[in-house]
C-alpha positions in Angstrom: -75.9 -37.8 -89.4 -73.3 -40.0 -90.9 -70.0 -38.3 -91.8 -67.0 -39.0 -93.6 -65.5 -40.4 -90.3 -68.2 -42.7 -88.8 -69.8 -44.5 -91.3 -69.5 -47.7 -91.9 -71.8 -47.9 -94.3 -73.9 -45.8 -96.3 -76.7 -45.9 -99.3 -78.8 -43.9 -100.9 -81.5 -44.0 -103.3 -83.2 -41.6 -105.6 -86.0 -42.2 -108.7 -84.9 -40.9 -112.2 -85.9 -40.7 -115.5 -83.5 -42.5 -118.7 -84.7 -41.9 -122.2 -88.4 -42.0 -120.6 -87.9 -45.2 -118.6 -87.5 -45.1 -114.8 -84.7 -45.9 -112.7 -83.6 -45.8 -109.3 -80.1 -44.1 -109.0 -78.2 -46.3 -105.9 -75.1 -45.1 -104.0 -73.6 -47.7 -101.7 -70.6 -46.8 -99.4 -68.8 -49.0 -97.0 -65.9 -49.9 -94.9 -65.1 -53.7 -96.5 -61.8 -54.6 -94.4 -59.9 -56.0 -97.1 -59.3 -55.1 -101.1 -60.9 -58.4 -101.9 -64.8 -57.4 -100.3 -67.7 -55.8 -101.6 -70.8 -54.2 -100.4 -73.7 -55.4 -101.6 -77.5 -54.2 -101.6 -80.5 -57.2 -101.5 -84.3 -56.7 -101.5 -86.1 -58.7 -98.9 -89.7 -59.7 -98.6 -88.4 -60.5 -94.5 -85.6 -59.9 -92.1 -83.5 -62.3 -93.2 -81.3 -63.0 -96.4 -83.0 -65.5 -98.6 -84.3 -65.7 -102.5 -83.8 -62.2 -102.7 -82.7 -59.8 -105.4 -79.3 -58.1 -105.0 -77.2 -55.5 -106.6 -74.0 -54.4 -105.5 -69.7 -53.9 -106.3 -66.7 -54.9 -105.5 -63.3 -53.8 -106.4 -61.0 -56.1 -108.9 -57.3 -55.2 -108.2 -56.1 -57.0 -111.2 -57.6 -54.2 -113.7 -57.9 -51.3 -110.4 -61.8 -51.2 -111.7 -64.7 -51.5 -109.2 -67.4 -54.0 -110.7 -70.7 -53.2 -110.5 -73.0 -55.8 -110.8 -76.9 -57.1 -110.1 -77.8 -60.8 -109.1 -80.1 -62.9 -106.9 -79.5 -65.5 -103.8 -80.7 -68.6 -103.9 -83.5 -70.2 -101.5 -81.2 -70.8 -98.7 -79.7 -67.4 -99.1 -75.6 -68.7 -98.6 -75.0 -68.2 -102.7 -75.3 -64.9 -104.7 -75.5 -65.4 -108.4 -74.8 -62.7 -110.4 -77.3 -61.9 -113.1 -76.1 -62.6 -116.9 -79.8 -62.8 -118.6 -81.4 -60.5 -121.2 -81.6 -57.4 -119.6 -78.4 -55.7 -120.6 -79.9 -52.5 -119.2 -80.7 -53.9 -116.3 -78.2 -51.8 -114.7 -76.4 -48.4 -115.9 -73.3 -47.8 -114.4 -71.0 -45.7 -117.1 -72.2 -41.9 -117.3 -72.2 -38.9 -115.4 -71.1 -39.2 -112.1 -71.6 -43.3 -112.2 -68.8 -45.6 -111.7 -67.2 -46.7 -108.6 -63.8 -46.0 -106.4 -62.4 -47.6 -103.9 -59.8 -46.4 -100.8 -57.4 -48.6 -100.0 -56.3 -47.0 -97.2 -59.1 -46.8 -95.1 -61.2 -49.8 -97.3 -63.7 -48.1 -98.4 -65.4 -49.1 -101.1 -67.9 -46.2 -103.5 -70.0 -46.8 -106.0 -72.7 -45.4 -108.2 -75.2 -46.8 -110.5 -78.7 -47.2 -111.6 -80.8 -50.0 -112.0 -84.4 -50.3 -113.8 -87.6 -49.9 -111.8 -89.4 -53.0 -113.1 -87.0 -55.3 -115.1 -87.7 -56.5 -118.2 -86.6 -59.9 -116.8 -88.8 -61.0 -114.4 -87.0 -64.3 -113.5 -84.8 -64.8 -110.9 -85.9 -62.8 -108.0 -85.1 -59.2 -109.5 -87.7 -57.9 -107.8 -90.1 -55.3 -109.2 -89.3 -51.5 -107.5 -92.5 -50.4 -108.3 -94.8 -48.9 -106.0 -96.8 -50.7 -103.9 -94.1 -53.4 -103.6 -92.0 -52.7 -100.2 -89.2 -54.5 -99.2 -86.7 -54.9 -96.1 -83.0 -53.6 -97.6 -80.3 -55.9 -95.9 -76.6 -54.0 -96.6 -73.8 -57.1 -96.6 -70.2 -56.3 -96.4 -67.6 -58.6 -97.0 -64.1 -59.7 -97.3 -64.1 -62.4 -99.6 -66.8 -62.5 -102.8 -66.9 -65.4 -104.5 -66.2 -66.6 -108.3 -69.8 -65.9 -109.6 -71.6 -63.8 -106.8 -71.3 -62.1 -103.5 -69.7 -63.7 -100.5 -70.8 -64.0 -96.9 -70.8 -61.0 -94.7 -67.9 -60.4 -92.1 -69.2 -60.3 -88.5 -71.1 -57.0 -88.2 -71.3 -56.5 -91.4 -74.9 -57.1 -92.3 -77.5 -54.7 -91.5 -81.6 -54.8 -91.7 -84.0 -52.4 -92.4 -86.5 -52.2 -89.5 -88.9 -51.6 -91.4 -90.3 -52.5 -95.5 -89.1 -49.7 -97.6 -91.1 -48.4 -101.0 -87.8 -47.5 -102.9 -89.4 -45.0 -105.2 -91.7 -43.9 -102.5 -90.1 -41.4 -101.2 -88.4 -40.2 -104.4 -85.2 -39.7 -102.1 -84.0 -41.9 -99.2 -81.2 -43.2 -97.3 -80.0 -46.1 -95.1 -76.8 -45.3 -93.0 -74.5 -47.6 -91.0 -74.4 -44.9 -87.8 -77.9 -45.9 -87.4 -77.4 -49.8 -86.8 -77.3 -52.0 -84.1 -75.2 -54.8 -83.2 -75.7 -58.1 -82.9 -77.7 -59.7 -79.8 -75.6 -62.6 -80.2 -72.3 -60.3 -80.1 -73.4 -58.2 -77.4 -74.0 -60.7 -75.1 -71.0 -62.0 -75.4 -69.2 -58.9 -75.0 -71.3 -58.7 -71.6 -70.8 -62.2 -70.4 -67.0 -61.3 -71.1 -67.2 -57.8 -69.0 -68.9 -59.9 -65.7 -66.3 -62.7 -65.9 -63.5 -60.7 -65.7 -64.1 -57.3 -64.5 -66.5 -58.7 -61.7 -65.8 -62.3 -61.1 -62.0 -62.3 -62.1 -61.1 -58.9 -59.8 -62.7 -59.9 -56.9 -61.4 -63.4 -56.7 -58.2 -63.0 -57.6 -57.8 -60.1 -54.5 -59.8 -61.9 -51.9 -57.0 -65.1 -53.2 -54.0 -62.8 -52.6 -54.8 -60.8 -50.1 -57.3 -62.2 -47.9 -56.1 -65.4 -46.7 -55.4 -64.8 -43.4 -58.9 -62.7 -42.8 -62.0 -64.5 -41.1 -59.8 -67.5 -39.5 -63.0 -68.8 -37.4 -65.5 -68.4 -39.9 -66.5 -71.1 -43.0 -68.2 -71.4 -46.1 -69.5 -74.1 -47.2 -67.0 -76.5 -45.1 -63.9 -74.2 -46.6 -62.3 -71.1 -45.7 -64.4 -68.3 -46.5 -61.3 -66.8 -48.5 -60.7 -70.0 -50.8 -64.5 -70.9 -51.2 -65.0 -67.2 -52.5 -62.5 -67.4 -54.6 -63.3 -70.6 -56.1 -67.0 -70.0 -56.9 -66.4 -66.6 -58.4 -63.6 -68.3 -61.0 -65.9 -71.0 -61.5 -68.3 -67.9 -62.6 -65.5 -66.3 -64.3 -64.9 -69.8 -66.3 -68.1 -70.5 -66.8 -69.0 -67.3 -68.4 -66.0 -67.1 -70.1 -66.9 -70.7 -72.0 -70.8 -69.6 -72.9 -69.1 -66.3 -74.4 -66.9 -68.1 -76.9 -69.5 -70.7 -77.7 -71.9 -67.5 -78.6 -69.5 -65.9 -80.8 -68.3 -69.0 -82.6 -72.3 -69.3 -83.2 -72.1 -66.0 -84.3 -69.4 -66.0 -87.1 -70.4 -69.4 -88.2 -66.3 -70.2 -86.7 -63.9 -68.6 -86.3 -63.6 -64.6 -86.8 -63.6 -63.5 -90.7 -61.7 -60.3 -89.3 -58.6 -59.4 -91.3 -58.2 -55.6 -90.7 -56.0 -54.1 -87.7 -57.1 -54.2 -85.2 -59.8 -56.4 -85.3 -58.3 -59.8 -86.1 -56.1 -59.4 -82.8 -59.0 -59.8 -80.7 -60.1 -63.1 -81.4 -56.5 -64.2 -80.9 -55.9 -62.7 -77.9 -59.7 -63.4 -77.1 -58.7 -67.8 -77.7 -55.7 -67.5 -75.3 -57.6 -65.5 -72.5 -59.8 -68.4 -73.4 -57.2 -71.4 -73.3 -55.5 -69.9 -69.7 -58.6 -69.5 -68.2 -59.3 -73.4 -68.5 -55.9 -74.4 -67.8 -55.5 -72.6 -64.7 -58.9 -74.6 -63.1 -57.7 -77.9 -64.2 -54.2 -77.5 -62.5 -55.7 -76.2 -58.9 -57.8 -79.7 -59.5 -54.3 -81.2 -59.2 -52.7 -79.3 -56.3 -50.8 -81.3 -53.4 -50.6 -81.1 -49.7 -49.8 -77.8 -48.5 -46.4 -79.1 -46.8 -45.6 -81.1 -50.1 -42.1 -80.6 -51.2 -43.9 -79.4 -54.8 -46.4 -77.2 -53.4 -44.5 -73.6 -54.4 -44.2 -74.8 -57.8 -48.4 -75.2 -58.0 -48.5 -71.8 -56.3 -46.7 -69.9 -59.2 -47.6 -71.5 -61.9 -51.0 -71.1 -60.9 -50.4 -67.6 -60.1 -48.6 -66.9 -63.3 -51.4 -68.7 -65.3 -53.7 -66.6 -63.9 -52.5 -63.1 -63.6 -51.4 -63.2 -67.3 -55.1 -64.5 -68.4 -56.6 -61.2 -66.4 -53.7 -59.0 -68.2 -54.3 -59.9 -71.6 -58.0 -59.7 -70.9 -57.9 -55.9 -70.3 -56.5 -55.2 -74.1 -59.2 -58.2 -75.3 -62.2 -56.3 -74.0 -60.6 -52.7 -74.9 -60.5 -54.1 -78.6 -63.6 -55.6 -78.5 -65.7 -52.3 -78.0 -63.9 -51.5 -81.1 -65.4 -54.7 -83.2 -67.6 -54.3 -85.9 -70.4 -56.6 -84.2 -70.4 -54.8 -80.9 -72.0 -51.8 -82.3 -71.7 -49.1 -85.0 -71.5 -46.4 -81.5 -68.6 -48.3 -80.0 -66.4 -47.8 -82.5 -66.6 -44.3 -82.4 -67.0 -43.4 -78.5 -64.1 -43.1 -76.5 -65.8 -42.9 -72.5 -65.9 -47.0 -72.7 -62.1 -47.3 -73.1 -61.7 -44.2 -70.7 -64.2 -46.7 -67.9 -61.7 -49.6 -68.1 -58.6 -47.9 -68.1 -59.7 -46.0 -64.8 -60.7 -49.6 -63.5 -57.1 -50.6 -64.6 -56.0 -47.7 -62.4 -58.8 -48.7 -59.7 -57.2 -52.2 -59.4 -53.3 -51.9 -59.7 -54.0 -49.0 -56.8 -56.0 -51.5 -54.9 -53.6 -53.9 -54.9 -50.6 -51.7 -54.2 -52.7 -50.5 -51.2 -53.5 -54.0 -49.6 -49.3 -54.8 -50.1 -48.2 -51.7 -48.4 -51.0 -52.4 -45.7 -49.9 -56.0 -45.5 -45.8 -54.6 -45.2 -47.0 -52.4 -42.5 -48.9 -55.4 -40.2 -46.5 -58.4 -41.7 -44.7 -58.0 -37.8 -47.3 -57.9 -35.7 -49.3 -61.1 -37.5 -45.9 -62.8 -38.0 -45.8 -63.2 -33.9 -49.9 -63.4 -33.4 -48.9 -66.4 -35.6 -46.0 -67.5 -33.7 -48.0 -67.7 -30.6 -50.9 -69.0 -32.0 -48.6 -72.1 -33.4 -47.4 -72.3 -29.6 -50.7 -72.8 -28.4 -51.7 -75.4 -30.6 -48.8 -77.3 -29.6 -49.6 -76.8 -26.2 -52.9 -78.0 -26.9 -52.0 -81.3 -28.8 -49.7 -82.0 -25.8 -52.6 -81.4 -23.1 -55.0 -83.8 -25.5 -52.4 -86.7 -25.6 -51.8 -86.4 -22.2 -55.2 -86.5 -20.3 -57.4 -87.1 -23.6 -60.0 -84.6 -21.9 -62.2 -82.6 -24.6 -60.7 -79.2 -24.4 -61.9 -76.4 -26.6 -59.5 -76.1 -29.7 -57.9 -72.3 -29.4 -59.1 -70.1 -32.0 -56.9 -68.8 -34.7 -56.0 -64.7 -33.8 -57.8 -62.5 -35.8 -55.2 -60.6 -38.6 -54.1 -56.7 -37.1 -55.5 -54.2 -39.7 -58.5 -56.5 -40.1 -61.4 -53.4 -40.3 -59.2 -51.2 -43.1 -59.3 -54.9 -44.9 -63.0 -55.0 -44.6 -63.6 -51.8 -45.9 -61.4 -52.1 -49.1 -62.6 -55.5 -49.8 -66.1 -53.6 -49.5 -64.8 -50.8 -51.8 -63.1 -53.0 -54.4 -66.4 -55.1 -54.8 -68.7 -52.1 -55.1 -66.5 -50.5 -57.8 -66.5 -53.6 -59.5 -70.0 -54.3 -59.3 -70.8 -50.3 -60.9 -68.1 -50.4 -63.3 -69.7 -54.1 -64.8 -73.4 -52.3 -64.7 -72.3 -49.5 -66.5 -69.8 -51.3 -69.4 -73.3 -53.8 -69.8 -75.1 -50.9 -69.9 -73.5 -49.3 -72.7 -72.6 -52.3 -74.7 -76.4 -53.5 -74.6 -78.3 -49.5 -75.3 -75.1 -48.7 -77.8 
């Protein structure tokens, strides 16, 4: 059902009589973002917007009247004409509960009209009603109509008919917005965006703090199992991250049309997640020598860079279950938001753990170090000395090591479900 609260769109459609001539009564309903948009109706022979026949409104501030008015697209389907031919009864839209409103404080636009069965004008893609014909209705909301037509829609807001639709067959039907799907294109950016950075991102950037000192003896790839691990998963995290934008910017033909709080925040905040997450990559290329006089600068910036990338990415994906394109579900279910902010929780408290747990050992590894460092010197000495082969002493294994390998265990496995289940609902929504 599609209520007053969680529609984003809505039309109707019902056959009627006029002074023996038959019309089709429309109602179209919709959230349009900004007083400049419309909503606009178009009769398609396929799935996609084309030469097809359109009717539709829009709301003109300068004269506080909502415009009612039929036209056609042209081949390619980018320009809506309006129509100015013949039929001036084409389209009713002053009587009895006819006429339009719009809401400018939630954007919704309203309006009522009728328009003829089988127009007198059959030029111009008007398209003939009439049983058999059967077409595919594509809704279009916009923000920005142009001079002598309807505009382009806004990302997520155009909508297809599944299936080819007899207007006057039934007498009475209805097309709602709580019924529609996002885009594939927008989805799988959204889920591209959840495994980079609740997966990837939360995994490396513990193993990177926290786990440097774990597995001393063991390698990956010719690295430190901490550093190679958390290298490949920000390459991951990057990569992703770079295939996501490139989808959406495919997507909205640019950049985002989104003008309405909140929705034109998250492409913002989206970009700079975006910019950090390449910057931070490009400055570990340039690191120095660990014993380099510059070396704690690198660490903290890089550290900064990153840490405030993986903040702001928590509010990017929180308002981007909200987005138009994600879904018409999303935007009215609250357990997604509920799933990241307990993985918020998840990870500050995992975090908080590993530091008091790395307080409580910081002693005993401070003076496994210590002697460690004393028999590597001792070593060297023994090596210059005799220059015999003698097995290099291997570095102590970190107190605390086993609680470390089971919340590294835990951490990953919680990442891993909460990642499933965000892709999950952002892909079925």
């Amino acid at each position: 059902m599609c209520t007053e609260s969680s529609c984003a769109f809505l039309v109707t459609w019902k056959l009627v009589s006029v002074k023996s001539e038959n019309y089709v009564e429309f109602e179209l309903r919709g959230n349009i973002q900004k007083v400049t948009g419309f909503i606009a109706l178009a009769f398609s022979k396929d799935q996609r917007v084309g030469d097809d026949g359109v009717v539709g409104c829009y709301y003109q501030s300068s004269t506080n009247t909502v415009n009612i008015r039929a036209g056609y697209n042209d081949i390619a389907g980018k320009t809506t004409n309006f129509y100015n031919g013949p039929d001036e009864e084409l389209l009713i839209t002053d009587g009895e509960n006819l006429g339009g409103t719009f809401n400018a404080m939630d954007g919704t636009l309203q309006c009522r009209f009728r328009r003829r069965v089988r127009p007198l004008d059959t030029v111009h893609q008007l398209m003939d009603l009439t049983s058999p014909n059967a077409y595919h209705l594509i809704v279009t909301r916009g923000v920005e109509r142009k001079k002598d037509g309807f505009g382009r829609p806004f990302a997520g807001g155009e909508s297809v008919s599944q299936r080819p639709v007899v207007i006057t067959s039934p007498i009475y039907g209805s097309m709602t917005g709580i019924i529609g799907r996002g885009s594939a294109i927008a989805k799988t950016h959204g889920c591209l965006m959840v495994l980079a950075w609740v997966l990837c991102a939360s995994i490396g950037i513990i193993l990177a703090r926290y786990y440097k000192d774990v597995w001393p003896n063991s390698g990956l790839l010719g690295e430190r199992v901490w550093f190679q691990s958390h290298r490949i998963l920000q390459g991951i995290c990057v990569g992703l991250t770079c295939i996501s934008i490139i989808l959406i910017f495919i997507y909205c033909e640019g950049y985002s049309q989104a003008t309405a709080y909140p929705y034109y925040i998250h492409p913002i905040l989206g970009l700079i997640v975006f910019s950090l997450a390449l910057i931070n990559p490009i400055i570990a290329l340039c690191r120095c020598n660990p014993a380099h006089e510059y070396r704690p600068w690198f660490n903290w910036i890089h550290f900064f860079i990153g840490t405030f990338a993986y903040i702001l990415s928590v509010p990017t994906m929180m308002l981007g279950l909200r987005m138009p394109a994600a879904g018409l579900q999303l935007q009215f279910i609250n357990y997604p938001l509920w799933i990241l902010i307990f993985f918020v929780i998840f990870q500050f408290m995992i975090e908080i753990i590993l530091e008091i747990h790395g307080c409580f050992y910081y002693r005993r590894n401070k003076n496994k170090r210590r002697t460690y460092v004393l028999e590597i010197d001792q070593y060297q000495a023994a090596k210059r000395l005799n220059n015999a082969r003698q097995p290099r002493p291997p570095e102590p294994e970190p107190s605390g090591r086993m609680f470390k390998y089971f919340i590294i265990g835990l951490h990953a496995t919680v990442c891993a479900i909460v990642a499933v289940i965000l892709v999950i609902i952002i892909a079925v929504n």
